[in-house]
TIMARDREN-705612 format. One record per residue (C-alpha): x, y, z; residue in one letter. Coordinates in Angstrom, 1 decimal, decimal comma, padded with zeros to 4 digits. Layout:
[r [X; Y; Z]; a]
...
This chain:
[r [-018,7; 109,6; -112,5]; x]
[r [-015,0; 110,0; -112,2]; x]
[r [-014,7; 110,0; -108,7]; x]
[r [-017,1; 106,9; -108,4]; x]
[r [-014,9; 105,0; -110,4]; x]
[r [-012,2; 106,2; -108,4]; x]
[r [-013,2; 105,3; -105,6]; x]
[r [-014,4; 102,2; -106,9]; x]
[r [-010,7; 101,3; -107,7]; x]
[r [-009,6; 102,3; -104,1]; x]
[r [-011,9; 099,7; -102,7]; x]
[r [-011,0; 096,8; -104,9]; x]
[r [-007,4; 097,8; -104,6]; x]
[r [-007,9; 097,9; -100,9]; x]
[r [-010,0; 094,6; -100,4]; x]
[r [-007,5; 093,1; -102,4]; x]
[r [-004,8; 094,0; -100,5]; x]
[r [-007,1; 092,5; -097,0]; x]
[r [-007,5; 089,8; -099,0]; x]
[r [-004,2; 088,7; -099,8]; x]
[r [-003,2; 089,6; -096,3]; x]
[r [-005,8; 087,1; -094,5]; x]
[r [-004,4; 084,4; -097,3]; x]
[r [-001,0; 084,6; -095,8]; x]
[r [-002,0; 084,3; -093,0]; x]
[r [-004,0; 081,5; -093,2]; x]
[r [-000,6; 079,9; -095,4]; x]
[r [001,3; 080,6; -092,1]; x]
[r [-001,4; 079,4; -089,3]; x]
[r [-001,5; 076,6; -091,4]; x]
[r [002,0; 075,9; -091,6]; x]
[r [002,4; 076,8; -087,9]; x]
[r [-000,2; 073,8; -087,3]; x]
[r [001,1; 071,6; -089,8]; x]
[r [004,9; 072,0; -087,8]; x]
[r [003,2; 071,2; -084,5]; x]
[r [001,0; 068,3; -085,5]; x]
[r [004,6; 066,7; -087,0]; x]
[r [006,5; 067,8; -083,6]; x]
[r [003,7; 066,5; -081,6]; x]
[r [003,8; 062,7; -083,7]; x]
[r [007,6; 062,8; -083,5]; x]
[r [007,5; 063,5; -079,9]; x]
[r [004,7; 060,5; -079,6]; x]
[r [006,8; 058,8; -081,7]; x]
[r [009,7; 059,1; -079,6]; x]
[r [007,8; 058,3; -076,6]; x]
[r [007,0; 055,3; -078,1]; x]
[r [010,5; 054,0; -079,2]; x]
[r [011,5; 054,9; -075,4]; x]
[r [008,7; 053,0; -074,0]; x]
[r [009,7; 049,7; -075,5]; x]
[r [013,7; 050,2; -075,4]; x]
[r [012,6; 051,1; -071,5]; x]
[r [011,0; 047,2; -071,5]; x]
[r [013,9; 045,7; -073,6]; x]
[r [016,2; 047,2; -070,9]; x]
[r [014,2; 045,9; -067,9]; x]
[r [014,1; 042,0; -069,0]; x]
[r [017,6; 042,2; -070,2]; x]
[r [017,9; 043,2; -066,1]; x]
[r [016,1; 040,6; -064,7]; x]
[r [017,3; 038,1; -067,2]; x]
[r [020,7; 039,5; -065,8]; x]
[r [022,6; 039,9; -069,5]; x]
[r [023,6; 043,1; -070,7]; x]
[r [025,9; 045,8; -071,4]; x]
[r [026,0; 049,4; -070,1]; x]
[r [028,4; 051,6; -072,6]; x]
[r [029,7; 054,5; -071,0]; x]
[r [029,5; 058,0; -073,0]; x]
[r [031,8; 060,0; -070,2]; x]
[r [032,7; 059,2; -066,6]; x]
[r [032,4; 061,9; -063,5]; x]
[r [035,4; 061,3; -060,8]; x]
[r [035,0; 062,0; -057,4]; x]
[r [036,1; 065,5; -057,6]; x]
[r [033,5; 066,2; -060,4]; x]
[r [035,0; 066,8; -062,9]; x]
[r [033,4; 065,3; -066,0]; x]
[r [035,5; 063,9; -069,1]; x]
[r [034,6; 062,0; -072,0]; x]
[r [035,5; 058,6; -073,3]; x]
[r [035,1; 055,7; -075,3]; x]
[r [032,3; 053,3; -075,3]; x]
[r [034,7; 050,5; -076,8]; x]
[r [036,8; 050,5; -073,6]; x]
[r [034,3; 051,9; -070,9]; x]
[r [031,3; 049,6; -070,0]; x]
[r [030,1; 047,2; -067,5]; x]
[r [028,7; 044,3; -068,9]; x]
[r [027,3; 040,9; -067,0]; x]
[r [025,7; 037,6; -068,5]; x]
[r [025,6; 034,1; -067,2]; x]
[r [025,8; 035,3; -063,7]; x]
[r [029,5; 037,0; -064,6]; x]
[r [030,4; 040,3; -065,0]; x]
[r [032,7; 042,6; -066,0]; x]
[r [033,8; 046,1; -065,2]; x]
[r [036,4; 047,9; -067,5]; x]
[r [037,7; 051,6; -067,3]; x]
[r [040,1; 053,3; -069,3]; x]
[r [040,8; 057,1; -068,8]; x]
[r [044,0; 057,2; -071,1]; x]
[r [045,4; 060,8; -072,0]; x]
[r [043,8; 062,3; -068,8]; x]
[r [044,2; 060,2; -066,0]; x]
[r [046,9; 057,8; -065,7]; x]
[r [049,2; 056,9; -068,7]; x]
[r [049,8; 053,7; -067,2]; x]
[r [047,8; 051,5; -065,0]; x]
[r [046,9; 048,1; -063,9]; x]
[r [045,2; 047,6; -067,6]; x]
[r [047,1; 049,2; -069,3]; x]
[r [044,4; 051,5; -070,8]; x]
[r [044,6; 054,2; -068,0]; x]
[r [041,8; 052,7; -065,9]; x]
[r [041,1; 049,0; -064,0]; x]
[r [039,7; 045,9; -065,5]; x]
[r [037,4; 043,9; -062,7]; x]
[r [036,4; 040,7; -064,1]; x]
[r [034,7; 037,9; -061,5]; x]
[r [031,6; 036,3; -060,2]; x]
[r [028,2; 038,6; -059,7]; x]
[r [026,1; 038,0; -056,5]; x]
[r [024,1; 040,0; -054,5]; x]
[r [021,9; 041,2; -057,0]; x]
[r [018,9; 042,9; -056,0]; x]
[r [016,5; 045,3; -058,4]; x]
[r [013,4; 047,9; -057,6]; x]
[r [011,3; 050,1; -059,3]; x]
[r [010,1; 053,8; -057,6]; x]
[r [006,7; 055,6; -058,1]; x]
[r [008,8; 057,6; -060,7]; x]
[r [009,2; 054,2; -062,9]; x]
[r [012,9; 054,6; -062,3]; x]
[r [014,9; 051,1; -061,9]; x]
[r [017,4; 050,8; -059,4]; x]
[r [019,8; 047,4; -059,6]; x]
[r [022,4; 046,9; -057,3]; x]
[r [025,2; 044,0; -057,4]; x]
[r [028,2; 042,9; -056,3]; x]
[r [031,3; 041,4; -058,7]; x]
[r [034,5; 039,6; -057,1]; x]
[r [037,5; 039,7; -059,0]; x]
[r [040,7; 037,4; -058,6]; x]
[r [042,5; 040,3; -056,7]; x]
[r [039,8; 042,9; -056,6]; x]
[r [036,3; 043,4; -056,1]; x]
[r [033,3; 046,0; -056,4]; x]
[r [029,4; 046,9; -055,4]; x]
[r [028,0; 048,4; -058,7]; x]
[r [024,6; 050,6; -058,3]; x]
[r [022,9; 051,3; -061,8]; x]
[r [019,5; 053,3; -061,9]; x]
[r [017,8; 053,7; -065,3]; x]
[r [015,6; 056,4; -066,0]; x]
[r [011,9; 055,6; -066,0]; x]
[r [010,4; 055,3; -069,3]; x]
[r [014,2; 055,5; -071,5]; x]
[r [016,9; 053,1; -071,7]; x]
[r [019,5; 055,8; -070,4]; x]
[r [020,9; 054,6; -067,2]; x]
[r [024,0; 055,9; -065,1]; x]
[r [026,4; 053,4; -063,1]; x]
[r [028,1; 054,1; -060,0]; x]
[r [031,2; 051,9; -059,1]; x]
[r [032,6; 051,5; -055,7]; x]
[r [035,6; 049,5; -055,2]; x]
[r [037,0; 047,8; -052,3]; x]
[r [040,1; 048,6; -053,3]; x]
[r [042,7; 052,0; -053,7]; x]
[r [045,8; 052,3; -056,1]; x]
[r [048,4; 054,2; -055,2]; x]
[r [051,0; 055,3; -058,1]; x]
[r [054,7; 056,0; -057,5]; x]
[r [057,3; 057,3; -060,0]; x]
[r [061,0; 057,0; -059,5]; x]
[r [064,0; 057,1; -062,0]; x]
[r [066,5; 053,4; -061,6]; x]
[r [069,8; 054,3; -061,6]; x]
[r [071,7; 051,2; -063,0]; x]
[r [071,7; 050,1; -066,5]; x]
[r [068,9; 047,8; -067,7]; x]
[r [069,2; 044,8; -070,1]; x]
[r [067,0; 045,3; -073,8]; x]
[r [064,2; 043,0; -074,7]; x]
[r [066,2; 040,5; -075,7]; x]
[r [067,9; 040,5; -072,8]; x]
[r [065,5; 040,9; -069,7]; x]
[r [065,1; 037,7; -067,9]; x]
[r [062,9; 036,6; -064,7]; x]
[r [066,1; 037,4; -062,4]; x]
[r [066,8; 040,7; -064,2]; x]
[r [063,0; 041,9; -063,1]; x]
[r [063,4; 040,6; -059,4]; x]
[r [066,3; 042,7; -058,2]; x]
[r [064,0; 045,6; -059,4]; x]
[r [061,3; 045,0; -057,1]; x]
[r [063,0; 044,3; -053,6]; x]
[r [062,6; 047,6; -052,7]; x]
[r [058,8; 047,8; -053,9]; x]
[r [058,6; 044,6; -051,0]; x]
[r [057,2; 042,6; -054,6]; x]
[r [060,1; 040,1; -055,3]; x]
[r [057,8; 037,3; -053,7]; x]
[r [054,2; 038,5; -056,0]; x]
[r [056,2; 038,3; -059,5]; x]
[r [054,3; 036,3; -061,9]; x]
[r [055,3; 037,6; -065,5]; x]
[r [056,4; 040,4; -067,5]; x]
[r [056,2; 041,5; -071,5]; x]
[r [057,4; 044,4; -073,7]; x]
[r [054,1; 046,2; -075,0]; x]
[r [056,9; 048,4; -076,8]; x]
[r [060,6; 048,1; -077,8]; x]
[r [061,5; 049,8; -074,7]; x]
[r [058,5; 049,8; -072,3]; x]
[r [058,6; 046,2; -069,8]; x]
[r [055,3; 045,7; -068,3]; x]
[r [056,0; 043,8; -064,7]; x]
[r [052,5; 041,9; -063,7]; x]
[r [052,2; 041,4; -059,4]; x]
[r [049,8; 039,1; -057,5]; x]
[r [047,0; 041,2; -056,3]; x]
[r [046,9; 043,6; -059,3]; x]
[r [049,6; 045,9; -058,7]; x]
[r [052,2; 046,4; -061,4]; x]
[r [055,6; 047,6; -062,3]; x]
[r [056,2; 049,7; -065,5]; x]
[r [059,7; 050,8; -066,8]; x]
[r [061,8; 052,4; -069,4]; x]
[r [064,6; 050,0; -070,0]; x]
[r [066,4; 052,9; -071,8]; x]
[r [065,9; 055,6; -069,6]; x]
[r [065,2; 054,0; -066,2]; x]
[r [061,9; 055,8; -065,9]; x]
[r [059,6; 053,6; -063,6]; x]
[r [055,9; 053,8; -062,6]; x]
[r [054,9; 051,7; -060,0]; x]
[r [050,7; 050,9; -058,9]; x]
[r [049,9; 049,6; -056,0]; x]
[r [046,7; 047,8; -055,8]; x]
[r [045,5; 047,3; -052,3]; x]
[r [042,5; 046,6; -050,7]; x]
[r [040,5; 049,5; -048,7]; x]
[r [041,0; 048,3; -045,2]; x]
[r [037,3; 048,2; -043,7]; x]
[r [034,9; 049,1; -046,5]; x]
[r [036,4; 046,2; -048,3]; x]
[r [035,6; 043,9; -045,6]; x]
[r [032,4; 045,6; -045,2]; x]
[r [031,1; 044,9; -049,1]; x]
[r [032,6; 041,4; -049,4]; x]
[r [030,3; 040,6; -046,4]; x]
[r [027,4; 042,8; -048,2]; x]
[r [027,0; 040,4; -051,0]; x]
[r [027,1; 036,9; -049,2]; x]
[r [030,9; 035,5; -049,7]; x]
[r [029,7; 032,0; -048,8]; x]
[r [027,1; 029,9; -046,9]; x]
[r [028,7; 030,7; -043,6]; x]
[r [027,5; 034,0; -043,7]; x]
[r [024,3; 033,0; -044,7]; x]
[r [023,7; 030,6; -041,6]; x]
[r [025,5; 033,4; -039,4]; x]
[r [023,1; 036,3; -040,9]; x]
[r [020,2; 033,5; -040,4]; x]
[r [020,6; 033,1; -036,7]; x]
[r [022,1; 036,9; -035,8]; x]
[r [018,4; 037,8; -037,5]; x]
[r [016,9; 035,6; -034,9]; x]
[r [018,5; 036,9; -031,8]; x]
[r [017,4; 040,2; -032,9]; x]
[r [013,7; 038,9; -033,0]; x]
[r [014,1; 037,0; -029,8]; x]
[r [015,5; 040,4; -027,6]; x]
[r [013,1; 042,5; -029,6]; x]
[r [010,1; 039,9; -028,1]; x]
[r [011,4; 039,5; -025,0]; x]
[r [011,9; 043,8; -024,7]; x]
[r [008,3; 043,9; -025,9]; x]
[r [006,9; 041,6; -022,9]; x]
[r [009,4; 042,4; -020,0]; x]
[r [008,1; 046,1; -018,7]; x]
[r [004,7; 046,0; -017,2]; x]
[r [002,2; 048,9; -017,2]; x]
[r [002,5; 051,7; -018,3]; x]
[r [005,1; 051,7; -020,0]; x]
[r [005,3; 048,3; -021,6]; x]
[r [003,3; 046,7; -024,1]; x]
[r [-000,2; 048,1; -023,4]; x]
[r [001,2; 051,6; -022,5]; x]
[r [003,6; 053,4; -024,0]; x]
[r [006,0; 051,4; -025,3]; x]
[r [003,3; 049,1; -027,4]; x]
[r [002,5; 052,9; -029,1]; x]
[r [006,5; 052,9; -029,7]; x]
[r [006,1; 049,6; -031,1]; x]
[r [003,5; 050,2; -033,7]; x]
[r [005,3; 053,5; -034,9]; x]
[r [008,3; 051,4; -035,2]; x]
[r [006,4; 049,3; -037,8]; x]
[r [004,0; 052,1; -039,1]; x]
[r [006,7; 053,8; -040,7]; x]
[r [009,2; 050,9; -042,1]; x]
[r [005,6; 049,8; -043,8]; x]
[r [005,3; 053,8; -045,5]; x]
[r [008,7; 053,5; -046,8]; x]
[r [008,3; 050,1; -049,1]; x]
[r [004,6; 051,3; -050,2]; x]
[r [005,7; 055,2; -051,0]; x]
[r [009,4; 055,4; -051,8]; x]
């Protein structure tokens, strides 16, 4: 009787022990499921929020107002750094646009803004926009300054309103530092023909337009066309920027984005002529190797694959 009751126990004890096993686990399966289900609604959720920050972003596009604030900037080198959204964006509305930089404390202390970076602010033309089969958005425009000028590309990520701009200017800077060796008048006493002398030998006497103390000892010289001319009036410490503009490329990209209505008339009938001697190269070999031969095979390739490209990529 004793061992019955014994063993008994040792079966309670033992299904008990299953039992409360099997409950924890069920607590944590159900837990488990419970942490997916909320993962999988905040993802949806997410998805959701993109989705329609995705559509916000592409009318404020084609409406052509907006604001892109940069979170860090990759140089040409690539290297990476990160900066300020207050004083790094690119921003157009009303069919003008601005570009502003400023890579202060790792770039430049001083440059043609005065924030470490340039300041493009003009006219926007040449604005063109497409979507790929991915969904991402590629927008393209051009933005004359009064001195400089720039091709902006943008692509924004399909589905998000994340979006990275690259900015090609049609222009270089060029930084010198030098150390003037006579004594320079204060604040007080800096006048418009105490600045000249100081820039004969930059060739800039003629491009003065005005100059201000951003500090008690700092004089900011402004130049047409950008450049400038920054000194220490107590220690003769001078930096001087040259803004100048990249020689073909800048030609090249002024013409990209239709500078006037010459071009327009001169792109017309150029676009033409290149029909008319296509035409005429069509029709002028016989046999063979002209339009019903070879060369009308050559023909329909050469308009085959133009025709992939706009329906595929």
């Amino acid at each position: 009787m004793k061992k019955v009751l014994f063993l008994a126990a040792l079966l309670l004890v033992c299904f008990s022990g299953v039992t409360n096993a099997q409950t924890r686990k069920q607590r944590e399966d159900a837990k488990r499921e419970a942490w997916k289900k909320e993962r999988q609604e905040k993802k949806a959720l997410e998805a959701q929020q993109d989705s329609v920050s995705f559509m916000k972003a592409i009318d404020a596009l084609k409406n052509g107002s907006f604001v892109l604030e940069a979170d860090n900037v990759v140089f040409r080198n690539g290297i990476m750094r990160f900066v300020s959204s207050n004083t790094n964006y690119v921003e157009v509305n009303d069919g003008q646009g601005i570009i502003q930089t400023a890579f202060t404390n790792f770039v430049y202390n001083w440059s043609p803004n005065g924030l470490g970076g340039v300041t493009v602010q003009g006219s926007v033309n040449g604005i063109s926009m497409r979507q790929d089969k991915d969904g991402n958005i590629y927008y393209n425009y051009g933005i004359n300054g009064i001195a400089v000028s720039a091709t902006v590309s943008i692509v924004l990520t399909g589905g998000t309103n994340q979006a990275s701009v690259t900015i090609n200017p049609n222009f270089s800077i060029e930084r010198k530092e030098y150390k003037i060796a006579e004594k320079l008048p204060g604040k007080e006493g800096m006048k418009r023909e105490n600045v000249l002398p100081l820039l004969q030998p930059l060739g800039e006497e003629g491009n003065y337009t005005k100059h201000y103390f951003p500090k008690t000892d700092i004089m900011k010289v402004f130049l047409k066309g950008g450049s400038n001319l920054q000194v220490n009036v107590r220690t003769g410490e001078a930096v001087y920027e040259s803004v100048t503009r990249r020689p073909l490329i800048g030609a090249m990209a002024r013409l990209h984005y239709n500078p006037g209505q010459w071009w327009t008339y001169f792109a017309d009938i150029f676009a033409v002529g290149l029909i008319i001697i296509t035409l005429s190269g069509v029709i002028m070999l016989k046999g063979s190797k002209g339009i019903i031969g070879r060369g009308g095979i050559e023909m329909i390739v050469g308009i085959v694959i133009p025709i992939l490209f706009l329906l595929f990529f």
